[in-house]
C-alpha positions in Angstrom: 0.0 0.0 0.0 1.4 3.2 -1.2 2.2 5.8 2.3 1.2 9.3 2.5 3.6 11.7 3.7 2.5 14.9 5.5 5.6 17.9 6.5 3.4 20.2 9.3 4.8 23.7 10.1 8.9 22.0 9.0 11.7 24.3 9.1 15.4 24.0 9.1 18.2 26.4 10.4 21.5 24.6 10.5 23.7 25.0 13.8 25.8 27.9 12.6 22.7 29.8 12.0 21.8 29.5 8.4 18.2 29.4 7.6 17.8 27.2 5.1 13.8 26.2 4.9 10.9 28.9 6.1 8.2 27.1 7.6 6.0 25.0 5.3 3.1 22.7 5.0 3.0 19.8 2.5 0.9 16.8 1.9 1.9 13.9 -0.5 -0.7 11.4 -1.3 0.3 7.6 -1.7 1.4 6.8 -5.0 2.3 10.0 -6.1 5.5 11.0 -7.4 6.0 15.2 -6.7 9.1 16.4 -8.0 11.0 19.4 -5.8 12.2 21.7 -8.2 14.7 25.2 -7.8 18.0 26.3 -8.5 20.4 25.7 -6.5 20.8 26.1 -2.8 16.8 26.7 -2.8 16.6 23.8 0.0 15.0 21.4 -2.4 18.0 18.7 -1.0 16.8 19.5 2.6 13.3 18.9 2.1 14.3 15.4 1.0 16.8 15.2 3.6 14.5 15.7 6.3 12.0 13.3 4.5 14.6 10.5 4.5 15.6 11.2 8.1 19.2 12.4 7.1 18.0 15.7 8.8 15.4 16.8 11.7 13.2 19.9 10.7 13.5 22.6 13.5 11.7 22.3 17.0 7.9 22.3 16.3 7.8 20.9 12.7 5.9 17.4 12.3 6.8 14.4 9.8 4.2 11.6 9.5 3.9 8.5 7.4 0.1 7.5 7.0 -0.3 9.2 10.5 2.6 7.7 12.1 4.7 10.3 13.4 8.7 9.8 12.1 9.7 13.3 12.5 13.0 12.1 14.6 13.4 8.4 13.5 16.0 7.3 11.7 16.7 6.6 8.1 16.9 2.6 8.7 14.0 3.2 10.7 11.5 4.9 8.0 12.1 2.1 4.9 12.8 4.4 2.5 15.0 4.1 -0.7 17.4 6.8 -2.0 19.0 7.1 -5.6 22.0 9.9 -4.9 23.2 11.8 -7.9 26.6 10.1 -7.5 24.8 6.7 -6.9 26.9 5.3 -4.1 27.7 2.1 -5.7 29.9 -0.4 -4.0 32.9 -0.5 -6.3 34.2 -3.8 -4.8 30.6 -5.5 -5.1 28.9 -7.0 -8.1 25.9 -6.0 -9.5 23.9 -8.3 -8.1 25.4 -8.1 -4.7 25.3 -4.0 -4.9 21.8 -5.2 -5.4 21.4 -8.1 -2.6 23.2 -5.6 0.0 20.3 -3.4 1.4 18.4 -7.1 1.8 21.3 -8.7 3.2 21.8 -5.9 6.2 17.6 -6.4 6.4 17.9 -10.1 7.3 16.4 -11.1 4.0 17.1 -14.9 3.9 19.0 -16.4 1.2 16.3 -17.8 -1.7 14.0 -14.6 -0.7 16.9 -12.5 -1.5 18.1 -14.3 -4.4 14.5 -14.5 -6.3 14.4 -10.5 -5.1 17.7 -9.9 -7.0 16.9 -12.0 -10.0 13.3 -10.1 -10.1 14.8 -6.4 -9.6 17.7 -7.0 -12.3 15.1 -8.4 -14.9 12.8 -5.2 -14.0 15.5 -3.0 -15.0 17.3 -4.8 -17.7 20.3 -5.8 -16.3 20.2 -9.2 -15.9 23.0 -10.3 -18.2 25.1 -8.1 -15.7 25.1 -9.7 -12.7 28.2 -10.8 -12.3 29.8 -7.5 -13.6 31.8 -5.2 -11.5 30.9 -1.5 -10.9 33.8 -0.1 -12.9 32.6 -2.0 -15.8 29.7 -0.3 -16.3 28.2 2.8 -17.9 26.6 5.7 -16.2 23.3 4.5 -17.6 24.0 0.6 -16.5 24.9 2.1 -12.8 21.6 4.3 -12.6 19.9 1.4 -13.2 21.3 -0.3 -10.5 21.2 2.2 -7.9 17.6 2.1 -8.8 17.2 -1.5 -8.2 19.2 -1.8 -5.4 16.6 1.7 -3.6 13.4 -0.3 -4.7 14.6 -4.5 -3.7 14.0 -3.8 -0.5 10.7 -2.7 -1.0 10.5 1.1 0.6 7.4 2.6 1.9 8.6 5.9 0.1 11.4 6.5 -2.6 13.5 9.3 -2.7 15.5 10.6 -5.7 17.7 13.1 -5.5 19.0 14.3 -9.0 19.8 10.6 -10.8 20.2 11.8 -14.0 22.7 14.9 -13.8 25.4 13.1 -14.4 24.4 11.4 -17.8 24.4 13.2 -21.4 21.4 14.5 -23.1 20.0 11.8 -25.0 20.4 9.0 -22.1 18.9 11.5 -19.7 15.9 11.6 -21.6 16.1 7.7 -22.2 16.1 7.0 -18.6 13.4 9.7 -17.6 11.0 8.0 -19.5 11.8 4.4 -18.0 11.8 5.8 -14.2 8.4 7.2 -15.1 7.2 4.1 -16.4 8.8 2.5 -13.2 7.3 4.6 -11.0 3.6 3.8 -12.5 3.9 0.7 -12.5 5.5 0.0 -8.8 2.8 3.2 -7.4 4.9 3.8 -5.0 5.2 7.3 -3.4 8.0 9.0 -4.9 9.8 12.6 -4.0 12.4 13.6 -7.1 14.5 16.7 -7.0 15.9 18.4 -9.7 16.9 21.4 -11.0 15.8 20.2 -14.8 12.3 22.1 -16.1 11.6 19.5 -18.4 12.4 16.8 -16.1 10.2 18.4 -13.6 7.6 18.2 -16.2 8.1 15.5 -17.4 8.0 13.4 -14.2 6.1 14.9 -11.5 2.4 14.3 -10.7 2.8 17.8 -9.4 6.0 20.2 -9.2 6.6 22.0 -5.9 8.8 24.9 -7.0 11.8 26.2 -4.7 13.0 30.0 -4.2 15.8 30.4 -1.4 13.7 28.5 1.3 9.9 29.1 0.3 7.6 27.3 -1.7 6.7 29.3 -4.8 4.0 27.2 -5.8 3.3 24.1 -6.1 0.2 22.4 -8.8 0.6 20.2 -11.7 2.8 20.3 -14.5 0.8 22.4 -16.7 -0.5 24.6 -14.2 3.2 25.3 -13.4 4.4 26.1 -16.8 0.7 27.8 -18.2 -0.4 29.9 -15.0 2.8 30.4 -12.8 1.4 32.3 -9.4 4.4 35.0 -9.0 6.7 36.4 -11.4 9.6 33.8 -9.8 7.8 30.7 -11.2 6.2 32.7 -14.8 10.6 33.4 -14.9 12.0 30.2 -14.0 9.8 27.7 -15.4 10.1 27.1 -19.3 11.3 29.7 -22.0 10.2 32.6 -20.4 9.8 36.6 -22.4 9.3 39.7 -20.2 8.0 43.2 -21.6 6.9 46.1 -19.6 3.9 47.3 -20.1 0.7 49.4 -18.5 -2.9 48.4 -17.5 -5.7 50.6 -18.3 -9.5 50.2 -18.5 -9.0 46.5 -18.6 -6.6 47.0 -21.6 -3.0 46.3 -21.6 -0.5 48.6 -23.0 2.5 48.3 -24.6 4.7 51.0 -26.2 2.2 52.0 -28.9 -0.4 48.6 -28.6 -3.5 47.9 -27.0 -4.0 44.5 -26.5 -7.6 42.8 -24.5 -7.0 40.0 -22.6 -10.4 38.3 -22.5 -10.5 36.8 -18.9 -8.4 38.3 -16.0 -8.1 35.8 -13.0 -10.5 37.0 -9.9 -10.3 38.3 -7.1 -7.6 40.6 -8.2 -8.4 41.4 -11.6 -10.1 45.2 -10.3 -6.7 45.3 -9.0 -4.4 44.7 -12.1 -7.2 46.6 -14.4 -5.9 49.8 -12.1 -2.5 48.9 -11.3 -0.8 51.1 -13.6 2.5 50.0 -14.7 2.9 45.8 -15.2 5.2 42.8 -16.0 4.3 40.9 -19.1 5.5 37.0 -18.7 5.1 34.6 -21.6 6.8 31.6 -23.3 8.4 31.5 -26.7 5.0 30.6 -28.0 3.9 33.8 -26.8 5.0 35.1 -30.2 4.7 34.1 -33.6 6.7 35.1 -36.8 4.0 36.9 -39.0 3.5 39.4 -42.2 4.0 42.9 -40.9 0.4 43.9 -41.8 -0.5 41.5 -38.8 2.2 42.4 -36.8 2.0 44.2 -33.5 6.1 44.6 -33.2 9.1 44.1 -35.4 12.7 43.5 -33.6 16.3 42.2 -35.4 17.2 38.5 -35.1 20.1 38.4 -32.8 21.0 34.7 -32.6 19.2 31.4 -34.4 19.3 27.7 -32.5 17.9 24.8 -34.6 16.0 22.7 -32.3 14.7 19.7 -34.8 11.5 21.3 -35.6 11.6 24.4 -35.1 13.9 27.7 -34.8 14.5 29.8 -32.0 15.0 33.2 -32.7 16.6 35.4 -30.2 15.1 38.9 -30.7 16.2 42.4 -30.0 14.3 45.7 -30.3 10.8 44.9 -29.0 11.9 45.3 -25.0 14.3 46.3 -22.9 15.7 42.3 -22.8 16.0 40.0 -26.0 13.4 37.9 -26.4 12.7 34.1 -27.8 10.5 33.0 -30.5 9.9 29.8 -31.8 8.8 29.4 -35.5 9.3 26.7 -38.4 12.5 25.4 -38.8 12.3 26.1 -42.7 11.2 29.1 -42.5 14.1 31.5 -43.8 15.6 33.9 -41.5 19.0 35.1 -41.0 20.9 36.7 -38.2 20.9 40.4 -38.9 17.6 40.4 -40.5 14.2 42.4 -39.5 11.3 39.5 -38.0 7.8 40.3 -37.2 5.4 39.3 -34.9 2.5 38.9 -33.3 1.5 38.7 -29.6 -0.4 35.3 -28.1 -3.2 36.6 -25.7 -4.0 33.0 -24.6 -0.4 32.8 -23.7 0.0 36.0 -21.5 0.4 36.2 -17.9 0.4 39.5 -16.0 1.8 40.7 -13.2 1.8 44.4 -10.8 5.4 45.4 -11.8 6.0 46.4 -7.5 5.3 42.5 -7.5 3.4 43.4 -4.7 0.4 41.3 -5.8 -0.3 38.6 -8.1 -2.5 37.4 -10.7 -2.6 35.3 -13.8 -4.2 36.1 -17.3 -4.8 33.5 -19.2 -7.7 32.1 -21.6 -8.5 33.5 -25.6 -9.1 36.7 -26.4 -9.0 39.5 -29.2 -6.6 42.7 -30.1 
């Protein structure tokens, strides 16, 4: 049965003073894998840390496993499983007795352990390595190791704390797709971290996003990348454009364009309709390469990447920062050249520029 996990009022200062987690609540529900996302130093790791019992949240926060309190039990006490980023293989081991040792320390008798072994190798593929020693293996081979050696002995909750870093691009995004399809299948309760967006998206049932100790939000993947709460998240998450702009009348400025968001998110909307002078947050969708009759601004292509499909164009002249667009990859544009565009309404999300208060716009609408 898969455990829920619930972190009451947790906090963290270390001993020489350092604040590293404000107070927060979270609930995970059994079976579900929620992925910590941040950049670095955020307290993502800590948050798993304290989950796995490598670290005790500050006097007053609570840790419970389907109502049984574990804030200050131990790691061997809770049953969980942890994949590190540098996966903590025993180099003098096999692969099958990397595999047997968690059991082995767990007074897992011989044929149980054996059959467990032989089941978790098949699981991940790896059966015709067995016998092979650590140093003998590729980074892909060893993650899937580490992996069967976390889940053999059957954790209540597993906890991964960035697996993939370490392996190039295309084996990244192999192996992303098999834990997920892992995951699923096992439903067991699973905490990632990472600092990887599409990861993060790609994994998580929902996305708790980090900034220096605070939750920024937390929701599903698409809620995360299509209505981000705060300009952190709108920034962070996916390719993100900014422009300054104005509110007025319901009608948002910018430089010399009008545009009317159909539908701005309640109870705040009276608020950003008044607010004066706004932040304008949108992906690299937000734009699209058009004829300039249609256009609402023309900038100079910067910089072109080829991403498969499509181009991105890096733009200058429409904002005080460059901005991204994505269009065809046959379409015919050179560095230098003039580009024009159009704005996305249904992609827009809004913001008071003093950041003071939040809101989202989203939904269609017309120019």
């Amino acid at each position: 049965m898969s455990t829920q996990i619930k972190l009451r009022n947790c906090a963290k200062t270390f001993a020489d003073g350092t604040r590293a987690l404000a107070p927060f609540d979270l609930t995970i529900e059994g079976g579900e894998t929620i992925v910590l996302l941040g950049p670095s130093g955020c307290g993502k790791t800590t948050i798993l840390r304290m989950i796995a019992g490598l670290e005790f949240p500050d006097v007053g926060g609570m840790i419970t496993f389907d109502g049984d309190d574990v804030t200050r039990q131990s790691i061997e006490k809770r049953r969980v499983g942890m994949v590190f980023q540098s996966y903590a293989l025993f180099p003098n081991m096999t692969v099958a007795q990397n595999v047997a040792y968690g059991l082995k320390v767990n007074g897992v008798s011989g044929p149980e352990r054996q059959a467990r072994v032989d089941a978790m190798l098949e699981m991940m593929h790896i059966d015709m390595l067995a016998d092979r020693r650590i140093d003998q293996l590729s980074g892909g081979q060893r993650q899937r190791v580490a992996l069967a050696r976390a889940i053999a002995v059957q954790p209540r909750v597993l906890l991964l704390d960035e697996p993939l870093t370490a392996l190039d691009a295309k084996l990244r995004v192999r192996l992303r797709t098999e834990i997920n399809a892992l995951l699923r299948q096992l439903g067991i309760t699973a905490i990632y971290v990472t600092h990887d967006q599409e990861e993060a998206l790609a994994l998580g049932d929902r996305i708790v996003v980090m900034q220096k100790g605070e939750i920024a939000q937390i929701g599903t993947p698409r809620e995360i990348y299509r209505t981000p709460q705060n300009p952190f998240v709108a920034d962070f998450v996916g390719a993100a454009n900014q422009l300054a702009g104005h509110m007025h009348g319901g009608k948002l400025h910018i430089g010399p364009h009008i545009l009317e968001p159909a539908a701005i998110s309640e109870p705040l909307g009276d608020i950003i309709c008044n607010s004066g002078s706004v932040d304008v947050f949108f992906r690299a969708d937000g734009l699209s390469v058009c004829d300039l009759k249609d256009a609402h601004f023309t900038g100079r292509v910067e910089a072109i990447a080829y991403l498969g499909e499509k181009l991105r164009l890096t733009v200058s002249g429409i904002g005080a920062h460059t901005l991204m667009i994505d269009t065809h990859a046959d379409d015919l544009t050179e560095v230098g050249s003039d580009v024009h565009c159009r704005v996305n309404v249904s992609r827009l999300t809004i913001f008071p520029a003093t950041k003071a208060r939040f809101a989202a716009v989203a939904g269609t609408g017309t120019i």
